[in-house]
C-alpha positions in Angstrom: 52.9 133.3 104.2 55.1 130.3 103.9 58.0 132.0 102.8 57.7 134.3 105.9 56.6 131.6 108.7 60.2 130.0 107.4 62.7 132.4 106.9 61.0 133.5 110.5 62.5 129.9 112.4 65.6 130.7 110.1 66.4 134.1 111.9 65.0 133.0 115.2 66.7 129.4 115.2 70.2 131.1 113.7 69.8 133.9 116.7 69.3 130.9 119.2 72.1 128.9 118.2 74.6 132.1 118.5 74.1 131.8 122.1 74.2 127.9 122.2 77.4 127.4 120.5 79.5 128.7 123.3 78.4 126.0 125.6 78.0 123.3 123.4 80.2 121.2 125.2 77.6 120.8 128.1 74.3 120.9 125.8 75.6 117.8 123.9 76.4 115.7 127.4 72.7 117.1 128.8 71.3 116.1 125.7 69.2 119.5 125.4 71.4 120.2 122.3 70.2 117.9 120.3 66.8 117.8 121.1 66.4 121.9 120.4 68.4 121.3 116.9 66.1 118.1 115.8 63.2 120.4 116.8 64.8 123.4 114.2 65.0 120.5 111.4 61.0 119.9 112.2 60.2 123.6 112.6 61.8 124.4 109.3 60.5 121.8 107.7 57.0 122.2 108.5 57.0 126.4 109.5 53.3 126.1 109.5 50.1 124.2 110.2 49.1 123.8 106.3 53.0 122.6 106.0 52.6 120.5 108.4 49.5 118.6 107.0 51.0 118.0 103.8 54.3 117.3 104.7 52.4 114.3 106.9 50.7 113.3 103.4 53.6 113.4 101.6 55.8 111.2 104.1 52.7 108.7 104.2 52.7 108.2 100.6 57.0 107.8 100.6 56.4 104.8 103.1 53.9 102.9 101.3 55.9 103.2 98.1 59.5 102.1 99.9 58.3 99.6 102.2 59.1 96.6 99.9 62.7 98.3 99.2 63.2 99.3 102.5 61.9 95.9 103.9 64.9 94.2 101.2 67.6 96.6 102.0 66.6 95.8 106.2 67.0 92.0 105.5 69.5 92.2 103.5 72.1 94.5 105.0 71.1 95.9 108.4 73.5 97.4 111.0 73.6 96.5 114.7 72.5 100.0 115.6 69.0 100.4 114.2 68.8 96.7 114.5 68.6 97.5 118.7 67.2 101.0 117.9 64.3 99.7 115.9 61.6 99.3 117.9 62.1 103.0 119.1 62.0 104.5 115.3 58.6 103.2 114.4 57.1 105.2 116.9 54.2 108.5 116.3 57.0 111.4 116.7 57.7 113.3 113.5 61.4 112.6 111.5 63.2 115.5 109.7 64.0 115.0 106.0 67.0 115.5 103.8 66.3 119.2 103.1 65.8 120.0 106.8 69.4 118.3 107.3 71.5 120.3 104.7 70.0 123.1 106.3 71.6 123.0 110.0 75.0 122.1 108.2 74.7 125.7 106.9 74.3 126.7 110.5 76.5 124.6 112.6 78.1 122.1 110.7 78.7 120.0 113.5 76.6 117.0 112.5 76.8 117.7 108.8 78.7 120.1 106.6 76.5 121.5 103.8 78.9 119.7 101.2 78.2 116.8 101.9 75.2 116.8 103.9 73.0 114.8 101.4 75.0 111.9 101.1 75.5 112.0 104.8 71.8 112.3 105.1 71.4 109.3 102.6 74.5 107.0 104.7 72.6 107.5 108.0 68.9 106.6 106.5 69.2 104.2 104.4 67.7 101.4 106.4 65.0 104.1 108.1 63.4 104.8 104.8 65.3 108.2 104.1 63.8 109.9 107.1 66.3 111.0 110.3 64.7 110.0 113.7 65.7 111.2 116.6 66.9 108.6 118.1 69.5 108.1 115.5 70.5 111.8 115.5 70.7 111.7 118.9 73.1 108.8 119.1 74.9 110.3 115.9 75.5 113.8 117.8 76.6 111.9 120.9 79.0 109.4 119.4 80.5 112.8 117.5 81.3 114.0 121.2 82.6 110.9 122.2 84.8 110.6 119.2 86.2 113.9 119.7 86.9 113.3 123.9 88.6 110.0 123.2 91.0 111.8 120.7 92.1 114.4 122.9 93.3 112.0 125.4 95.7 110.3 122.6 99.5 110.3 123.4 101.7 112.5 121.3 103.9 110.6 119.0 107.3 109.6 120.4 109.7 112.4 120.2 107.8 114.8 118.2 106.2 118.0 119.0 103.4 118.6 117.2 102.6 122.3 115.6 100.4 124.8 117.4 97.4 123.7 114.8 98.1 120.2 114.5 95.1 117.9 115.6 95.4 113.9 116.2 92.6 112.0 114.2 93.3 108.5 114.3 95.2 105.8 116.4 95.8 102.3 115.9 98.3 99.6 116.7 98.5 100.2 120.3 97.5 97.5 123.0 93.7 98.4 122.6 93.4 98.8 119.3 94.2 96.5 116.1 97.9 96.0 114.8 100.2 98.1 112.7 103.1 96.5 110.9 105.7 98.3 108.8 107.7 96.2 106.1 111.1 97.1 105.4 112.6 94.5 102.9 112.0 91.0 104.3 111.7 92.0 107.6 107.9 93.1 109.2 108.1 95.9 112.4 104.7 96.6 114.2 104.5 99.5 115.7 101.7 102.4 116.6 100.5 105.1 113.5 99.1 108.1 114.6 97.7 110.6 111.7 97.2 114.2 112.7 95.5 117.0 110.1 99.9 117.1 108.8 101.4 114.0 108.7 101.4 110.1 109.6 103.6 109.1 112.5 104.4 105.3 112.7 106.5 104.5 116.2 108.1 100.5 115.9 107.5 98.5 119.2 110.3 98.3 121.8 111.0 96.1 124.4 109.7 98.8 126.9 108.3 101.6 124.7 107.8 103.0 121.0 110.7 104.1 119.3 111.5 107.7 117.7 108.5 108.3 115.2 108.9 108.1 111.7 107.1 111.1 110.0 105.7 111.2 106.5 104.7 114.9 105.9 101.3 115.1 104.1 101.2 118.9 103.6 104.0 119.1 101.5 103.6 119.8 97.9 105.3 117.5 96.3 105.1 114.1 94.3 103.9 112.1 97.1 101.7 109.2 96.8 99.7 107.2 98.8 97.9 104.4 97.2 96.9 100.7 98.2 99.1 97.5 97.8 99.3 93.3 98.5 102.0 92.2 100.8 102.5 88.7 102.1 105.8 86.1 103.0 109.6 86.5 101.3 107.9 89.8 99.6 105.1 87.9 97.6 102.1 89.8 97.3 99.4 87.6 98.6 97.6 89.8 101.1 95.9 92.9 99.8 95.7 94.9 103.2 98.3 97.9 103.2 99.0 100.9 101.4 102.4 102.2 100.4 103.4 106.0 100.5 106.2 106.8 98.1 108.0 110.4 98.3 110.6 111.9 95.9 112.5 112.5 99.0 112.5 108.7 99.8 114.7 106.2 98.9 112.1 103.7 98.8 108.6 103.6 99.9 107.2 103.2 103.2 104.9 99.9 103.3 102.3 99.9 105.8 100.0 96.9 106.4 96.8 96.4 108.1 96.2 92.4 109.2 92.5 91.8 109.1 90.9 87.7 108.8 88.9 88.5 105.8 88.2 92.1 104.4 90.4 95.1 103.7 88.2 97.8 105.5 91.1 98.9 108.2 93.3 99.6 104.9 90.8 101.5 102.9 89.5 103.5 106.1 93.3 104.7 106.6 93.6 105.2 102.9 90.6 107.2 102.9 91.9 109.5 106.0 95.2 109.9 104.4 94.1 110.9 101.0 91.4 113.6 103.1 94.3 115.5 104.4 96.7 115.3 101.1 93.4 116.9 99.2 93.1 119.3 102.1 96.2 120.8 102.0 95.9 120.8 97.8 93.4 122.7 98.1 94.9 125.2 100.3 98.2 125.3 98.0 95.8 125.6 94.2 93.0 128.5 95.7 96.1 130.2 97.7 94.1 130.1 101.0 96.8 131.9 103.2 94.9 133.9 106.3 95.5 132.2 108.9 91.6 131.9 110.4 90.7 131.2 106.3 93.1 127.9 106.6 92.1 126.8 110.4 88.6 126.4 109.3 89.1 124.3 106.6 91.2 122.4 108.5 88.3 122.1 111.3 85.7 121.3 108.7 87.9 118.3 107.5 88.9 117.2 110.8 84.9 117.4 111.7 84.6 115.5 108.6 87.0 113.0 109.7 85.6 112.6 113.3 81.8 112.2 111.8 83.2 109.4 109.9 84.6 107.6 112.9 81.2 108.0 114.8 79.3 106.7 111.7 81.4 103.5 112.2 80.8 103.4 115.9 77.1 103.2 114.9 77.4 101.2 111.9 80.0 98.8 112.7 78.5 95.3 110.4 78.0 97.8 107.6 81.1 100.5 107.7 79.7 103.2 105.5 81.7 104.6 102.7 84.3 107.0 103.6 83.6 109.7 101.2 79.9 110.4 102.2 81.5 112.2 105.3 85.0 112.9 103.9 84.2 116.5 101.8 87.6 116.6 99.9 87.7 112.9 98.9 84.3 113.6 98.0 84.8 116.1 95.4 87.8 114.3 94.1 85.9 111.8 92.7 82.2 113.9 92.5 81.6 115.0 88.6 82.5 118.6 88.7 83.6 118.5 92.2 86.5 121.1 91.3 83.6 123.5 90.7 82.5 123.1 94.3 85.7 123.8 95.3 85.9 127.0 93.4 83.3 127.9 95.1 84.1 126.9 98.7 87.1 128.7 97.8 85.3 131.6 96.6 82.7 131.5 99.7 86.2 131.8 102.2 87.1 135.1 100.6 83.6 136.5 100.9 83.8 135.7 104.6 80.9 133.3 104.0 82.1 130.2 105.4 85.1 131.5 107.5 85.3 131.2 111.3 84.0 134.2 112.0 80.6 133.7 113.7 80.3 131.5 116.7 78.9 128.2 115.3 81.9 128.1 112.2 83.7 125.0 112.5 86.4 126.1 113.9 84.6 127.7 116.6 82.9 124.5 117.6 85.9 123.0 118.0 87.5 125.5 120.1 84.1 125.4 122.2 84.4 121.9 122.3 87.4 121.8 124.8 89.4 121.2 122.2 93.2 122.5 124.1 94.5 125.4 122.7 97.9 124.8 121.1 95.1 122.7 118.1 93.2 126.7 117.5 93.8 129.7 116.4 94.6 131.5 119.1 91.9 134.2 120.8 93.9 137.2 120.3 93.8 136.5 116.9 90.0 135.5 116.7 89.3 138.9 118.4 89.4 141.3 115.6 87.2 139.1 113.2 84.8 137.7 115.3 81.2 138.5 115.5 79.6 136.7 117.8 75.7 137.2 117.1 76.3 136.7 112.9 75.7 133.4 111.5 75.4 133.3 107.9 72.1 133.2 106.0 72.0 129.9 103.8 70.7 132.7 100.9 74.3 133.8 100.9 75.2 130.2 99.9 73.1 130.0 96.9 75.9 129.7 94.4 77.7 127.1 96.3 74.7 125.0 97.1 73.7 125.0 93.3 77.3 124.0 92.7 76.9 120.8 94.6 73.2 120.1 93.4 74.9 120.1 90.3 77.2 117.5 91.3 75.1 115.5 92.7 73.0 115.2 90.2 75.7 114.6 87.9 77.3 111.8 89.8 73.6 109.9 90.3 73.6 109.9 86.2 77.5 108.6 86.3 76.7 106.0 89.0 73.2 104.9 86.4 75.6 104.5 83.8 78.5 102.2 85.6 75.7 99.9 86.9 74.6 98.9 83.6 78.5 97.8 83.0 78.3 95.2 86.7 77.3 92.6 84.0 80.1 92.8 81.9 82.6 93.3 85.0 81.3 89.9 86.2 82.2 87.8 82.9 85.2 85.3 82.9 88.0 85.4 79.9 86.2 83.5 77.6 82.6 85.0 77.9 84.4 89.0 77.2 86.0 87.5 74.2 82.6 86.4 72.3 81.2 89.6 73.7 84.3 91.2 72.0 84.1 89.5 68.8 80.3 89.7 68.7 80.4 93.3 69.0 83.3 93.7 66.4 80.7 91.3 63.8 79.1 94.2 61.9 82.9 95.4 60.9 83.3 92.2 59.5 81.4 93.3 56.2 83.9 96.1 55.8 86.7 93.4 55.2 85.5 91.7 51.8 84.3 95.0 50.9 88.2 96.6 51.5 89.6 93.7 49.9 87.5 93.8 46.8 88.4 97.7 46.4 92.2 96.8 46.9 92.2 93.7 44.5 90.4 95.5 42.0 87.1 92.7 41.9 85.3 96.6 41.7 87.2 98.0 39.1 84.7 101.0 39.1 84.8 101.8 42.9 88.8 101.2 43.0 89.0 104.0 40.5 86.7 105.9 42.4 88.7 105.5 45.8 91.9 106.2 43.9 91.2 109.5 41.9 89.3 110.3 45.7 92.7 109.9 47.8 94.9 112.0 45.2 92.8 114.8 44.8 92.5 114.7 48.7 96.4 114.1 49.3 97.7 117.0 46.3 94.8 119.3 47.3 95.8 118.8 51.1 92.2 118.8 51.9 92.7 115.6 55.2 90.9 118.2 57.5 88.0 118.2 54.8 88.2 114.3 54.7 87.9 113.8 58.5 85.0 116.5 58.5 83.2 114.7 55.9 83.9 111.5 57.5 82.3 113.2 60.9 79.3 114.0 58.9 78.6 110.8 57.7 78.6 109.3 61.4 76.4 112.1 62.3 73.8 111.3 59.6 74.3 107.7 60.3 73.2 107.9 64.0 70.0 110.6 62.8 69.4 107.5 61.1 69.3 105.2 63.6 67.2 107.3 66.1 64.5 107.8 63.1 64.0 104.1 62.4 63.6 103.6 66.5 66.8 101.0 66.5 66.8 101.4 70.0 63.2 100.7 70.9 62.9 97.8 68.0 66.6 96.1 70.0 66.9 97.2 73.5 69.9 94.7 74.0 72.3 93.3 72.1 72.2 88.9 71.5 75.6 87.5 71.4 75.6 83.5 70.2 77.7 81.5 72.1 77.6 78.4 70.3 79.8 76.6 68.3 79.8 73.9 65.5 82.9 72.4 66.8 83.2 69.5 69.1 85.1 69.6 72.7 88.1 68.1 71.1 88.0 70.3 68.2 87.6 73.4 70.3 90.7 71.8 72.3 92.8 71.6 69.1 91.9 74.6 68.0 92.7 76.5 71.1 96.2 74.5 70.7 97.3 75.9 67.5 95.6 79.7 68.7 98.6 79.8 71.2 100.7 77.9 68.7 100.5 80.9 66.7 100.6 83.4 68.9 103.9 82.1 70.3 105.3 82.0 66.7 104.2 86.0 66.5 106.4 86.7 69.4 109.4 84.5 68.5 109.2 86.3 64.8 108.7 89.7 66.5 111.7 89.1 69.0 113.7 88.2 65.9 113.0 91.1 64.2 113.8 93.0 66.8 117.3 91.7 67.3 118.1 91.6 63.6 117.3 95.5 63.5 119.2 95.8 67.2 122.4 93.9 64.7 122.1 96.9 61.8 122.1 99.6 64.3 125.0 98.6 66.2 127.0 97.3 62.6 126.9 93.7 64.4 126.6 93.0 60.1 128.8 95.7 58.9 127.9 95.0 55.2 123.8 94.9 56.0 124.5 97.7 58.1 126.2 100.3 55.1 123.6 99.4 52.9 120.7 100.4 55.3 122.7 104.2 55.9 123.0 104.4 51.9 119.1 103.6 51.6 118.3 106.0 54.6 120.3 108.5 53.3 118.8 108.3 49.8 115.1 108.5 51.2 116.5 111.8 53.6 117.6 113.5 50.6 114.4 112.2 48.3 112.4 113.8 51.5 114.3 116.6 51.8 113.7 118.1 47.7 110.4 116.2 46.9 107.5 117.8 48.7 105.9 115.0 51.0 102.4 114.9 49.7 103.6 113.5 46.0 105.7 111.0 47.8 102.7 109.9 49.7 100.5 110.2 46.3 103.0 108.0 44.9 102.9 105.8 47.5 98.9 105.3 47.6 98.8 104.6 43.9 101.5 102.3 44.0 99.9 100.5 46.7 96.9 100.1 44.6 98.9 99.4 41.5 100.7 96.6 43.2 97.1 94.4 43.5 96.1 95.2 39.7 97.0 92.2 37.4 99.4 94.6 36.0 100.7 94.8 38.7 101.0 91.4 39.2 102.5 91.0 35.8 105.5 94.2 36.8 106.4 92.3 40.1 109.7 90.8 40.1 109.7 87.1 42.2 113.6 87.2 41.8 113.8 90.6 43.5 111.6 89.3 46.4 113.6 86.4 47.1 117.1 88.6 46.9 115.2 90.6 49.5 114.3 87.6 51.7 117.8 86.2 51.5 119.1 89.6 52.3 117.0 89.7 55.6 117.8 86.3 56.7 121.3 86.7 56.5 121.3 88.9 59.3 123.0 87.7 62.3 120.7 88.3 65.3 122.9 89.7 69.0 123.0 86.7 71.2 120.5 86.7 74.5 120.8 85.5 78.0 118.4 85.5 80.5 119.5 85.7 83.8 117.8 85.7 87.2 117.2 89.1 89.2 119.1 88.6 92.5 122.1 86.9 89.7 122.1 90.0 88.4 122.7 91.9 91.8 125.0 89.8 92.7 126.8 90.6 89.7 
């Protein structure tokens, strides 16, 4: 009976909203919009009287076990907007859940797109206890026709005519809103950017007016970049507030900067806009969306992505939410198997399941909205594939929907994982170096153990571990090794998980302390760089001395390297590799035997060392960059 009573409200509230959708524009201002689809989420979610009951139960027994979160999260972080709207949510009228939520964005995603619905659904109700009230959806839905009003009366970019589907999004640096400035060199322009659903238009101040816009093409498939960047005085980069967008049809890359007292939100809000619409039109390029109506309703459900996100911040504005809960490619770009969603969105457009044909798509909404008619698809077109009186059935969907289930849940294990890491992110220098070197202790038994094998203190196991690495280099068996080697890990960590190593030490000690006094640990820091620094110079050296045989700066040094190489070529060439590389191993090991020892010629190391030192080394100078341009 359940089953019925709700896929019941599903036909009946899918039948009603057919006819609503074509006068949206009015239903929003009237508010009667927004009441009817807040009573759907309610009807769906409780389709009958037993439902209901329960559903009360349920929601009673949530808020007694979140209140001391919810009452932590409220002091902690709460926004101006449920701050004023708070004495009007703890009122006796029922609140629609997550499910309910997800559900209209399969009807009208207006408010929500089923994508990303749940962490849209999670954004908006985090300080309400996870539950949707209606005064915050109705403010939500309003703000959303605000939003897209106050965009439509936005000024077209300074000698450019946008394209029949081209949409603006956002404005800033004009007299009402926040600066823009534009580095070029040593030299900082502010001017007005403008970002449609194609490119980025930045216009430099005049005296009277803006200048001819610069455009940065985002639809393009090419190289292009857009990532963030510090700028500051004389080109140092002190201030980390602007992004940079770099194009292999670009000389050199076009700095944008966004001045703010204390955070960077203004740059990563653009960032997160422009990175939307290079995804979007990625993702039209890789699935090879080409009809027309297929590619005008992705673009609608990112530009209603886009707007949501601006009315979020309206509502939100001490707390900005993150820009990927209502941004559905930037999303999926960094969701665990988000490219399997966007198979399937892909997918869902060719089955007609999520195109603009039915009169609540996305781009429908949009066109209802008032929107002017050079930014749709125009009706002639929409003619032949519209169907007025089919929305379709969230059933259809089921493929998708489990797609991004999957992702979520995915990405709530991925974001478990990085939180144990915050502690280690926190540490200074010093503190991740004993971590370091407290985690590499247990190797630290392997090192006498090695060097007793190579100086022959075992004389047993060192003939083991020889006669082992011949047979394994003459037989050719290294993919056996590694295997073997794979096996022993594996039983190792059987092991572990048998003797409970995990329940016995949930955490790993490090000791910080030391035996040394401060001005011990001083001294010994001292010579630690000493010796670095003498690494370096002896590595430079090296370097320059090789550098000297390879251009014949020592002509003598430098024929009897070519004889040697060409010796070993030849010796390579005619002897198969794996009995030079025998001969190698058991040399090695020979070498460190006391005959060995006794075979090793002290003359013939210091003819060597002579040899090498008499190397002259190519000179060095250091110059300055702008010397060198100069120059």
């Amino acid at each position: 009976m359940g089953d019925y009573s709700k896929k019941l409200v599903e036909f009946c509230c899918s039948k009603a909203l057919s006819a609503m959708c074509g006068a949206i524009d009015g239903m929003i201002s009237d508010g009667s919009f927004s009441r009817f689809t807040f009573d759907m989420m309610l009807a769906w979610e409780m389709p009958t009287s037993a439902d209901e009951e329960s559903h009360y139960e349920c929601v009673a027994k949530e808020k007694e076990e979140k209140v001391s979160t919810a009452t932590d999260q409220l002091h902690d972080d709460v926004s101006l907007f449920y701050s004023d709207l708070m004495p009007l949510l703890v009122d006796r009228e029922p609140s629609a859940g997550e499910d309910a939520f997800v559900w209209l964005g399969t009807l009208v995603p207006l408010v929500v797109d089923m994508v990303n619905g749940r962490f849209t659904f999670e954004t908006l109700t985090a300080p309400t206890g996870n539950r949707l009230h209606f005064p915050a959806y109705d403010k939500f839905l309003k703000e959303i026709h605000g939003c897209i009003k106050h965009l439509q009366t936005q000024e077209t970019p300074t000698g450019v005519e946008l394209a029949d589907d081209e949409f603006i999004l956002h404005v800033e640096g004009t007299a009402s809103s926040q600066r823009v400035i534009r580095h070029i060199g040593g030299t900082s322009w502010p001017g007005r950017l403008t970002l449609t659903n194609y490119a980025l238009y930045f216009e430099a101040s005049g005296i009277v007016s803006y200048e001819k816009a610069l455009k940065l093409d985002l639809s393009k498939d090419t190289q292009q970049t857009v990532k963030p960047v510090a700028t500051g005085p004389w080109g140092a980069p002190l201030f980390d507030k602007a992004i940079v967008y770099e194009s292999p049809e670009l000389q050199e890359g076009v700095v944008l900067e966004f001045p703010e007292m204390t955070s960077s939100t203004r740059r990563d809000h653009w960032l997160a806009l422009v990175k939307e619409i290079t995804l979007l039109h990625r993702f039209l390029t890789q699935y090879k969306v080409e009809s027309p109506l297929e590619v005008w309703e992705m673009h609608s459900r990112a530009i209603l992505g886009i707007i949501r996100l601006h009315a979020a911040r309206e509502m939100l504005r001490i707390s900005p939410p993150e820009p990927k809960s209502f941004l559905i490619f930037a999303l999926l770009d960094e969701l665990p198997k988000g490219d399997y969603v966007l198979y399937e969105i892909a997918e869902s457009l060719k089955k007609k399941l999520t195109g603009g044909s039915h009169s609540c798509s996305a781009s429908s909404i949009l066109r209802n909205l008032n929107v002017p008619q050079h930014c749709v698809v125009s009706c002639v077109e929409l003619k032949g594939t519209m169907d007025e009186g089919e929305i379709v059935r969230p059933e259809k969907l089921s493929s998708l929907e489990s797609a991004i289930n999957q992702a979520r849940e995915e990405a709530k294990e991925i974001d478990i994982a990085k939180s144990t890491t915050d502690g280690l992110k926190e540490e200074g220098i010093s503190e991740s170096a004993q971590v370091l070197m407290g985690l590499l202790d247990p190797l630290k038994s392997l090192v006498p153990w090695s060097r007793a094998i190579l100086t022959w203190e075992r004389p047993m196991a060192t003939c083991i571990v020889i006669v082992l690495t011949q047979i394994v280099i003459y037989k050719e068996w290294f993919g056996k090794a590694i295997s073997s080697f794979l096996l022993w890990v594996v039983a190792k960590m059987l092991q572990a998980r048998r003797k409970g190593i995990l329940e016995k030490q949930d955490k790993i000690i490090i000791r910080t302390g030391s035996d040394q006094s401060t001005m011990e640990s001083i001294v010994s820091a001292q010579i630690g760089l000493r010796s670095v620094h003498e690494i370096m110079r002896q590595t430079n050296i090296a370097l320059l001395k090789i550098w000297s045989i390879l251009v014949s700066k020592a002509p003598k040094h430098a024929n009897t390297v070519m004889i040697g190489l060409s010796g070993c070529a030849f010796v390579l060439a005619v002897v198969p590799f794996k009995l030079i590389l025998a001969a190698l191993v058991l040399n090695g090991f020979l070498m460190t035997s006391k005959f060995g020892k006794c075979m090793q010629s002290e003359q013939g190391n210091r003819r060597l060392k002579e040899w090498w030192d008499s190397i002259p080394v190519i000179p060095v100078e250091i110059l300055d960059k702008e010397t060198n341009k100069s120059e």
